[in-house]
ZASE-380611 format. One record per residue (C-alpha): residue number from 1; x, y, z; residue in one letter. Coordinates in steps of 0.001 Angstrom, whole numbers. Example, Ala and Ser with C-alpha at 12.3 -4.5 7.8 and 13.67 -1.06 7.14 Angstrom:
REM ZASE-380611
+-----+---------+---------+---------+----+
!   i !      xx !      yy !      zz ! aa !
+-----+---------+---------+---------+----+
!   1 !   12300 !   -4500 !    7800 !  A !
!   2 !   13670 !   -1060 !    7140 !  S !
+-----+---------+---------+---------+----+
REM end
This chain:
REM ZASE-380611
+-----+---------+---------+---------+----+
!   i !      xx !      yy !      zz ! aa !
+-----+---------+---------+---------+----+
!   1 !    9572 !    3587 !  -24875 !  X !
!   2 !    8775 !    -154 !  -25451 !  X !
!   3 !   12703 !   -1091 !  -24856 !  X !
!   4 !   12484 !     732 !  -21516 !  X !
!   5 !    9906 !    -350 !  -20126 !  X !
!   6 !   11026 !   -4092 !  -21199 !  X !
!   7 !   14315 !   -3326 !  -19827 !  X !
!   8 !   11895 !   -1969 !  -16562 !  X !
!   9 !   10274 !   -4513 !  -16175 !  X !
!  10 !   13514 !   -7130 !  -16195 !  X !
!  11 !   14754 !   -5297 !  -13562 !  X !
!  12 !   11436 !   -5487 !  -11490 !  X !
!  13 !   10987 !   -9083 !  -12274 !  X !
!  14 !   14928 !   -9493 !  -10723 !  X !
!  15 !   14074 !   -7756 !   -7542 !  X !
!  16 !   10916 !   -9497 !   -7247 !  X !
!  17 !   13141 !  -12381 !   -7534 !  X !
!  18 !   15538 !  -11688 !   -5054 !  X !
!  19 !   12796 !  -10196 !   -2434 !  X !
!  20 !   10823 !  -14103 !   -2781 !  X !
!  21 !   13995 !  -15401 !   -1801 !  X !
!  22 !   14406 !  -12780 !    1619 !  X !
!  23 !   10474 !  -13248 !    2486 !  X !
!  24 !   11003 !  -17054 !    2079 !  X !
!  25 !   13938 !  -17425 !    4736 !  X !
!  26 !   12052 !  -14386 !    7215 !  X !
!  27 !    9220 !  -16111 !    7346 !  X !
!  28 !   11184 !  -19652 !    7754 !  X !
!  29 !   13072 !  -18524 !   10507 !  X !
!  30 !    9532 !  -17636 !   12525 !  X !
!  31 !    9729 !  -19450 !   15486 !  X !
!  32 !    7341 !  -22854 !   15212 !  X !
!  33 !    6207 !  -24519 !   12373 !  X !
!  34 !    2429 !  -26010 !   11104 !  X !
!  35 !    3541 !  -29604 !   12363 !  X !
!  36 !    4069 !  -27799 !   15668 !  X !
!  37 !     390 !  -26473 !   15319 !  X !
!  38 !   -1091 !  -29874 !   14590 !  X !
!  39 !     784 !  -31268 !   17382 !  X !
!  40 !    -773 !  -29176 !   19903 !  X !
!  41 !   -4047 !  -29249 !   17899 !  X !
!  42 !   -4525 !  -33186 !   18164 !  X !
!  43 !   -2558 !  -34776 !   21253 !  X !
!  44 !   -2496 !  -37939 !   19395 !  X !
!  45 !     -56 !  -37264 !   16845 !  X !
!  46 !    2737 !  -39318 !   17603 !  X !
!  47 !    6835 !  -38564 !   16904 !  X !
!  48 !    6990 !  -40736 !   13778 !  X !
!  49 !    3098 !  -39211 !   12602 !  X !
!  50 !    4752 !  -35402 !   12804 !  X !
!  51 !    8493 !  -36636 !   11004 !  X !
!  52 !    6043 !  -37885 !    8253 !  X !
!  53 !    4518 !  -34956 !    8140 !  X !
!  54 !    7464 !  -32963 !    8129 !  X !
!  55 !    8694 !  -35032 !    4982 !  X !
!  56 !    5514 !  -35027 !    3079 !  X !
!  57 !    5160 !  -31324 !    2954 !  X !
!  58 !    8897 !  -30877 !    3028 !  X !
!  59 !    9803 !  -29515 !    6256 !  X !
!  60 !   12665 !  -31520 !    6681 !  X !
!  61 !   14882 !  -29863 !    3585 !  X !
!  62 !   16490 !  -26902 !    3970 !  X !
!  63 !   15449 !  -23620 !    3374 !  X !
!  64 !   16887 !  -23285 !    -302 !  X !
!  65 !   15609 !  -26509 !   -2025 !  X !
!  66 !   12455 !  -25620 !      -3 !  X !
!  67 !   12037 !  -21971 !   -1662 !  X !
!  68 !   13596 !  -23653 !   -5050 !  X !
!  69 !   10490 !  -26191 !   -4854 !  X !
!  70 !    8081 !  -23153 !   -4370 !  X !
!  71 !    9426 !  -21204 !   -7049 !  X !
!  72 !    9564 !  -24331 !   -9780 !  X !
!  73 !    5619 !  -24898 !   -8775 !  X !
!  74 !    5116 !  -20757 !   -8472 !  X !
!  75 !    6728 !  -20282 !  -11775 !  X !
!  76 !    3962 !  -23196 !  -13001 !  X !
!  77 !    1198 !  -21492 !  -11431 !  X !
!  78 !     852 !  -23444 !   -8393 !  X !
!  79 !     970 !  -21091 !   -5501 !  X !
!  80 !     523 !  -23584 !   -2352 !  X !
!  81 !   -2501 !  -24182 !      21 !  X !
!  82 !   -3667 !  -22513 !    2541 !  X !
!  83 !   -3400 !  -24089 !    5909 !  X !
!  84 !   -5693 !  -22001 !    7625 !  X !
!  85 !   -8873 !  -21838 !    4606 !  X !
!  86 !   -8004 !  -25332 !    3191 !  X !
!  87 !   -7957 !  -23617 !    -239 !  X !
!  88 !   -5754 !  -23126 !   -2708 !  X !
!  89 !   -3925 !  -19870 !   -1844 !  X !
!  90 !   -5243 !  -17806 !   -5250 !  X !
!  91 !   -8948 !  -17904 !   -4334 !  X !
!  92 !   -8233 !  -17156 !    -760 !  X !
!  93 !   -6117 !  -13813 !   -1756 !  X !
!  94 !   -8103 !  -13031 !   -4770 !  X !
!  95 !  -11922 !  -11650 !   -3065 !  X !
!  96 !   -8927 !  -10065 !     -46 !  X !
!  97 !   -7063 !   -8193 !   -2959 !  X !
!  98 !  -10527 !   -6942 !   -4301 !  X !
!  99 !  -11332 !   -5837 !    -766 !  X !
! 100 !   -8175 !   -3999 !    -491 !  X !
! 101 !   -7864 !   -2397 !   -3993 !  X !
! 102 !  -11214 !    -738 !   -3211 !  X !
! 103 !  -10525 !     381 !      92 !  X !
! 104 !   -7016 !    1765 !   -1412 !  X !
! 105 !   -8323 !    3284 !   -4275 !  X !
! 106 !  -10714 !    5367 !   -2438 !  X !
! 107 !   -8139 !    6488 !      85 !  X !
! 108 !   -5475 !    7236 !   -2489 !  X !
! 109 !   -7978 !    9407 !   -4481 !  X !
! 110 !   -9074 !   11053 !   -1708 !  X !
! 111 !   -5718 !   11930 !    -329 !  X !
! 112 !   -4602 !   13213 !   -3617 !  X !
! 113 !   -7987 !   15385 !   -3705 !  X !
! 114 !   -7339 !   16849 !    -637 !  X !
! 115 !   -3726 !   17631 !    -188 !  X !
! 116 !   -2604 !   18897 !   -3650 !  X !
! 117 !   -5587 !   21567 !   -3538 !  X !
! 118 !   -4348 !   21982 !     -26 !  X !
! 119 !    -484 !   22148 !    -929 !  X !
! 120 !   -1033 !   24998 !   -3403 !  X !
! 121 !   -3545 !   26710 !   -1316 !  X !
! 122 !    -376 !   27409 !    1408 !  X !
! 123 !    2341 !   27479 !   -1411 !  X !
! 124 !     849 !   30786 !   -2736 !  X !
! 125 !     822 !   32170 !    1192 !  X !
! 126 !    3876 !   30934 !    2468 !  X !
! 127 !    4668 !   32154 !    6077 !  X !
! 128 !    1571 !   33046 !    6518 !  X !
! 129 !   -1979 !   32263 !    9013 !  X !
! 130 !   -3268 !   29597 !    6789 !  X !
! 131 !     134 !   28247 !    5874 !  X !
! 132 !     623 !   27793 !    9583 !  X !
! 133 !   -2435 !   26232 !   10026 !  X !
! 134 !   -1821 !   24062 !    7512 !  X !
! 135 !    1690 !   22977 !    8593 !  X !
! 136 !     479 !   22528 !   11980 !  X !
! 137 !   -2219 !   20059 !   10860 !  X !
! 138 !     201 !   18296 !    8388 !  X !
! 139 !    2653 !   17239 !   11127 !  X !
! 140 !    -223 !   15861 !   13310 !  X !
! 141 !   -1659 !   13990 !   10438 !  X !
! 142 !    2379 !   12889 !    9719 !  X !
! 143 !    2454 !   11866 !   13145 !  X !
! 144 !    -656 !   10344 !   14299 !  X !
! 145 !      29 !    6374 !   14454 !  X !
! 146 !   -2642 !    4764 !   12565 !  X !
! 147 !   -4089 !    2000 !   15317 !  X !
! 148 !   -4432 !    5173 !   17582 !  X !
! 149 !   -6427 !    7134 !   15160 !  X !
! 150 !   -8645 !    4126 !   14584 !  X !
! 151 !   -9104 !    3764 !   18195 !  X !
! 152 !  -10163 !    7331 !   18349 !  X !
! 153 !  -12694 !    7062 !   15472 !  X !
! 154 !  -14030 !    3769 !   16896 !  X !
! 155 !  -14496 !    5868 !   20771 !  X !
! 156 !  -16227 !    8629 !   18890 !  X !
! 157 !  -18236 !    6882 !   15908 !  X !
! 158 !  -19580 !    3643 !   16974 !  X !
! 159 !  -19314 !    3928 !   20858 !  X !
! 160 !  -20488 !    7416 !   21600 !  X !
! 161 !  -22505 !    8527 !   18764 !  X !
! 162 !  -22955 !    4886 !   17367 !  X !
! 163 !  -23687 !    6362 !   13977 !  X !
! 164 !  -21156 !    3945 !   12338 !  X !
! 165 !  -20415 !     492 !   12490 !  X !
! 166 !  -16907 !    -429 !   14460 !  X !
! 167 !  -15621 !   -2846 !   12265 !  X !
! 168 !  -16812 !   -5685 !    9810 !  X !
! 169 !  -17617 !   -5314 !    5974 !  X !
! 170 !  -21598 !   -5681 !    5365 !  X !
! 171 !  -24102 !   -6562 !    7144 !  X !
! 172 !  -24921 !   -9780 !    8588 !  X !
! 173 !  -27258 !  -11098 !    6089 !  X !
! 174 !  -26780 !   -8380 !    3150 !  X !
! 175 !  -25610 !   -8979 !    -240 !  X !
! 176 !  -22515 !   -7027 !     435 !  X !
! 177 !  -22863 !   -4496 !   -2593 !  X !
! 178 !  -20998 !   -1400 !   -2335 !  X !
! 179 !  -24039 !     606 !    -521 !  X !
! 180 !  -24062 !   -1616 !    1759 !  X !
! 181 !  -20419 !   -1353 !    2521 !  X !
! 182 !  -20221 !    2435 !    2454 !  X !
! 183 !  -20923 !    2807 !    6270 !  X !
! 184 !  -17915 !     230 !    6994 !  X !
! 185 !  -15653 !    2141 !    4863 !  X !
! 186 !  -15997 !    5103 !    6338 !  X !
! 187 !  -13650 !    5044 !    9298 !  X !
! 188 !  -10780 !    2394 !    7293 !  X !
! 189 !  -10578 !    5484 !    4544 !  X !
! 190 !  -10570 !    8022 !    7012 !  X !
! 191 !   -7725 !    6648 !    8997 !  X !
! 192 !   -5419 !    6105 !    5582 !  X !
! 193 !   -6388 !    9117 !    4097 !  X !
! 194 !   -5709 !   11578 !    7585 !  X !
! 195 !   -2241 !    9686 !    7625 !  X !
! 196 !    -990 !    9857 !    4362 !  X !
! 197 !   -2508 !   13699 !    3163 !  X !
! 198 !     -54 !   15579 !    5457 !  X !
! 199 !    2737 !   14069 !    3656 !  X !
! 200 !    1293 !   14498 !     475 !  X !
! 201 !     499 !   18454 !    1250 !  X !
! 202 !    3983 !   18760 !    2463 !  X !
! 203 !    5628 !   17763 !    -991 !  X !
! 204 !    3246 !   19619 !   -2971 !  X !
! 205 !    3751 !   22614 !   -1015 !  X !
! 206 !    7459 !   22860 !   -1243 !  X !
! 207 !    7877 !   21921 !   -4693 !  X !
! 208 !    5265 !   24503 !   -6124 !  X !
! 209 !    7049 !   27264 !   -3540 !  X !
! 210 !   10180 !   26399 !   -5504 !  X !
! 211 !    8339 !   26561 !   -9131 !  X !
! 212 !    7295 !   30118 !   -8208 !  X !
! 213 !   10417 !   31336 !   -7545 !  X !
! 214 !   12014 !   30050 !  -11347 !  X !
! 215 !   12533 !   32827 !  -14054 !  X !
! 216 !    9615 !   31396 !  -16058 !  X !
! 217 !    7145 !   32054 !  -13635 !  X !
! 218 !    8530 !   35829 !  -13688 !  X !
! 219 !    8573 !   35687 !  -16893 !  X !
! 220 !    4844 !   34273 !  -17341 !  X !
! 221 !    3515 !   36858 !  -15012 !  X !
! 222 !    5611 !   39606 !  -16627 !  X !
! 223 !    3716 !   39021 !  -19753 !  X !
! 224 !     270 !   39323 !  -18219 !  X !
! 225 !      58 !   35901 !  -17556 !  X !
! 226 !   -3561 !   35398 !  -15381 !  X !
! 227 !   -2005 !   34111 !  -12025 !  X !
! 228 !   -4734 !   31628 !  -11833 !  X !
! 229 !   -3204 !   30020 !  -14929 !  X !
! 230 !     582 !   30853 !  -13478 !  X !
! 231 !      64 !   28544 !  -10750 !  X !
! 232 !   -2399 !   26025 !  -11996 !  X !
! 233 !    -904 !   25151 !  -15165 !  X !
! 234 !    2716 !   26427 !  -14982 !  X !
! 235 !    3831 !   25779 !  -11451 !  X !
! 236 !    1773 !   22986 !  -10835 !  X !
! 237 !    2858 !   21204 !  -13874 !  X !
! 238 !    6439 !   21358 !  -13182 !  X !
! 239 !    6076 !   20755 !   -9576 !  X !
! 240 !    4275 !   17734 !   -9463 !  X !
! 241 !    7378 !   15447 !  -11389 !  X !
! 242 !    9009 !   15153 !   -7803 !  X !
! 243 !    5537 !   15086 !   -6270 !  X !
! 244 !    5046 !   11977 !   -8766 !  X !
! 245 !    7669 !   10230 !   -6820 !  X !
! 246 !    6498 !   10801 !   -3421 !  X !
! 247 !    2842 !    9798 !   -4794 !  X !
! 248 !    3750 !    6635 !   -6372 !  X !
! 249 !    5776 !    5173 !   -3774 !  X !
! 250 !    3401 !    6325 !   -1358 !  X !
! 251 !     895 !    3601 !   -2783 !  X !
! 252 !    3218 !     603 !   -2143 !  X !
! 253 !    3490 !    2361 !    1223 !  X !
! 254 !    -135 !    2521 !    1486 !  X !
! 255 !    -518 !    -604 !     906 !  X !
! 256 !    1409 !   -1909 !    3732 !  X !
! 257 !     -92 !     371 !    6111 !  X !
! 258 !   -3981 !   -1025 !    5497 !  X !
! 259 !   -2423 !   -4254 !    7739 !  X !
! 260 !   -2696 !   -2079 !   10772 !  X !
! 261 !   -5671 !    -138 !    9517 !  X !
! 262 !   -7857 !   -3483 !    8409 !  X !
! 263 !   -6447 !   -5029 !   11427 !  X !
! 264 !   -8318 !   -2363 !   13442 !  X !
! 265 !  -11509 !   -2412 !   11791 !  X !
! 266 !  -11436 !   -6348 !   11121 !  X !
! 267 !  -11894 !   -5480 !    7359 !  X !
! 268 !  -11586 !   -8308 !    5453 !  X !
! 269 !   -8548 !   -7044 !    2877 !  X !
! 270 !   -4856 !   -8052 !    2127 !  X !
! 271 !   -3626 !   -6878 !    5779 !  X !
! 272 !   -5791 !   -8349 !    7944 !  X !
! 273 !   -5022 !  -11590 !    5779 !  X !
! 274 !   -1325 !  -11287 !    6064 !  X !
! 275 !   -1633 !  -10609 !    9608 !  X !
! 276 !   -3829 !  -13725 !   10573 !  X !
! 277 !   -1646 !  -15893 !    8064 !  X !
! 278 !    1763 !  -15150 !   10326 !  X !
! 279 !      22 !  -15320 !   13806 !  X !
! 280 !   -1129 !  -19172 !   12297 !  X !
! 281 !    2131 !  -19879 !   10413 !  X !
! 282 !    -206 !  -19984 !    7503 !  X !
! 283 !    3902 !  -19329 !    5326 !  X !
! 284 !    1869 !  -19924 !    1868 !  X !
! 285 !    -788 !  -17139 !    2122 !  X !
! 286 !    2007 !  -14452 !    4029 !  X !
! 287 !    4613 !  -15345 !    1523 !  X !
! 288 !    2174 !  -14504 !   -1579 !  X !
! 289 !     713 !  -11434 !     419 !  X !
! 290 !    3773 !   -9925 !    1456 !  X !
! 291 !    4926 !  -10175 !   -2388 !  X !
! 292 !    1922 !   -8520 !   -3608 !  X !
! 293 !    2953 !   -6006 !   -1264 !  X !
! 294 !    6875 !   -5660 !   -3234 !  X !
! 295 !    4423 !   -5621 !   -6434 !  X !
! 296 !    2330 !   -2615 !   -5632 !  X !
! 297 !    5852 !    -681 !   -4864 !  X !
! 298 !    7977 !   -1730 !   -7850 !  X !
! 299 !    4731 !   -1160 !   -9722 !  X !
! 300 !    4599 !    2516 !   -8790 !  X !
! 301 !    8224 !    3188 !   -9685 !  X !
! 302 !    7579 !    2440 !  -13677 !  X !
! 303 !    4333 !    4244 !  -13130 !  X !
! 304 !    6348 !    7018 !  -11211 !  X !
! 305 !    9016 !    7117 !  -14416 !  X !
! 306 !    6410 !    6803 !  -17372 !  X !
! 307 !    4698 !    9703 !  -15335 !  X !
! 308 !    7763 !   12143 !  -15468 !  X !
! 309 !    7190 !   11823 !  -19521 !  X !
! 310 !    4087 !   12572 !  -19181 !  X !
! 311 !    4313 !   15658 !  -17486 !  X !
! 312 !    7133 !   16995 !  -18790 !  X !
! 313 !    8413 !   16565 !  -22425 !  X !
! 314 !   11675 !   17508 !  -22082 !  X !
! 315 !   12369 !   14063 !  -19900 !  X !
! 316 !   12841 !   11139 !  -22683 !  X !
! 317 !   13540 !    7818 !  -21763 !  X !
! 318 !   16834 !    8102 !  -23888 !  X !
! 319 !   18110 !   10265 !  -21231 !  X !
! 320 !   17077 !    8661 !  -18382 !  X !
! 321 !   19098 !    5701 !  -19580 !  X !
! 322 !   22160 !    7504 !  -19651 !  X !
+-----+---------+---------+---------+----+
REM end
């Protein structure tokens, strides 16, 4: 187990490796640059005052010995400033990650809680009233855009029934603990948890229709098997390894979803961060943001993979070498 997830983890740290280098030359190729920004900023900068500029924070090399300087002072630690915060760029994403890893977490729970109750609940009445209902609600979670959702719980919430905040963290003045921030996360986990729990419900449906239809299910209920326990802990079991897949990679997906979401609800997270950092050519903070972002999703693979284990013993990490 220890040798695969080393080798795992080698081949995480390459694509990490070769995704820095892609996110580096995107956001390089953005039109305008922060000399541009200072230029406009303070009308006395001359020519010669901006080609300084350009040379002292390296603007003037090209794109690969700039990434190769970022990566020899990444590699040491050193992840930039932040143009925008004048700070260095870890204690500018660090409180933002926080922000976002609770918002997440609460969604991702939630969605989970919902749908795979949900998924089973139609699995075991396929065809049927309820299944339809279901179905019928899972596309329109599926294909709800986010900002629109928002929009609608912002309408209904804050404007019309004013009964929650529209956007914001804490109060002005508060100490920001979490009971003061439940009212602001109310509508941000609402909106990522409708959009992501039709999916979700969709997977686990099919897969534990297709468990119930294997000869050990027959089998199981053949013997006298409780069909409580022939669903719950036969079916389920089995049908949640591809479900794992779906669920995992769903987080990374989640996780670049909250820009529009915290965007909407001006929470102050990861994707309101990343959003403001490219409008200002802030590169620094976007580059390290958009990376955590590759993280979260190459993260959830090994997860994914040491969950298949897990659930099912037959799957050894010997043969899913080979």
């Amino acid at each position: 187990m220890l040798r695969f997830v080393a080798v795992r983890l080698l081949e995480a740290l390459a694509v990490l490796l070769i995704m820095s280098f892609l996110i580096y030359g995107l956001i390089g190729l953005m039109p305008g640059d922060p000399i541009d920004l200072m230029i406009n900023a303070d009308p006395n900068l001359t020519a010669a005052d901006a080609a300084r500029l350009r040379e002292l924070y390296g603007l003037d090399q090209p794109i690969w010995q700039r990434y190769l300087n970022w990566l020899a002072a990444a590699l040491q630690g050193d992840l930039g400033y932040s143009r925008l915060f004048s700070r260095p760029v870890p204690e500018v994403l660090a409180p933002r990650l926080m922000n976002t890893l609770l918002l997440l977490g609460i969604s991702f729970v939630l969605s989970l809680a919902i749908a795979i109750p949900l998924g089973v609940f139609a699995a075991r009445r396929p065809h049927g009233v309820a299944d339809t209902a279901i179905n019928l609600a899972c596309f329109a979670g599926i294909s709800v855009p986010p900002f629109w959702l928002a929009l609608l719980f912002i309408i209904l919430f804050a404007v019309v029934l004013g009964v929650l905040p529209a956007g914001g963290m804490a109060p002005v003045g508060g100490t920001g603990g979490l009971w003061e921030r439940l009212p602001y996360l109310v509508m941000p986990v609402a909106t990522l948890t409708l959009v992501s729990v039709g999916g979700y419900t969709r997977f686990v449906r099919a897969a534990v229709i297709e468990q119930l239809r294997q000869d050990y299910i027959r089998t199981a209920r053949a013997k006298g098997v409780p069909e409580r326990s022939v669903v719950w802990r036969h079916a389920l079991r089995n049908a949640l390894i591809p479900v794992v897949t779906i669920v995992a990679l769903g987080f990374g997906t989640l996780f670049s979803g909250a820009l529009v979401t915290e965007t909407m609800f001006a929470y102050l997270g990861m994707g309101k961060l990343i959003y403001d950092s490219i409008l200002g050519n802030d590169y620094n903070i976007a580059l390290v943001g958009l990376l955590l972002a590759t993280v979260m999703t190459l993260a959830g693979n090994l997860l994914a993979d040491l969950g298949y284990a897990a659930l099912d013993p037959r799957i050894t990490f010997t043969e899913t070498r080979t």
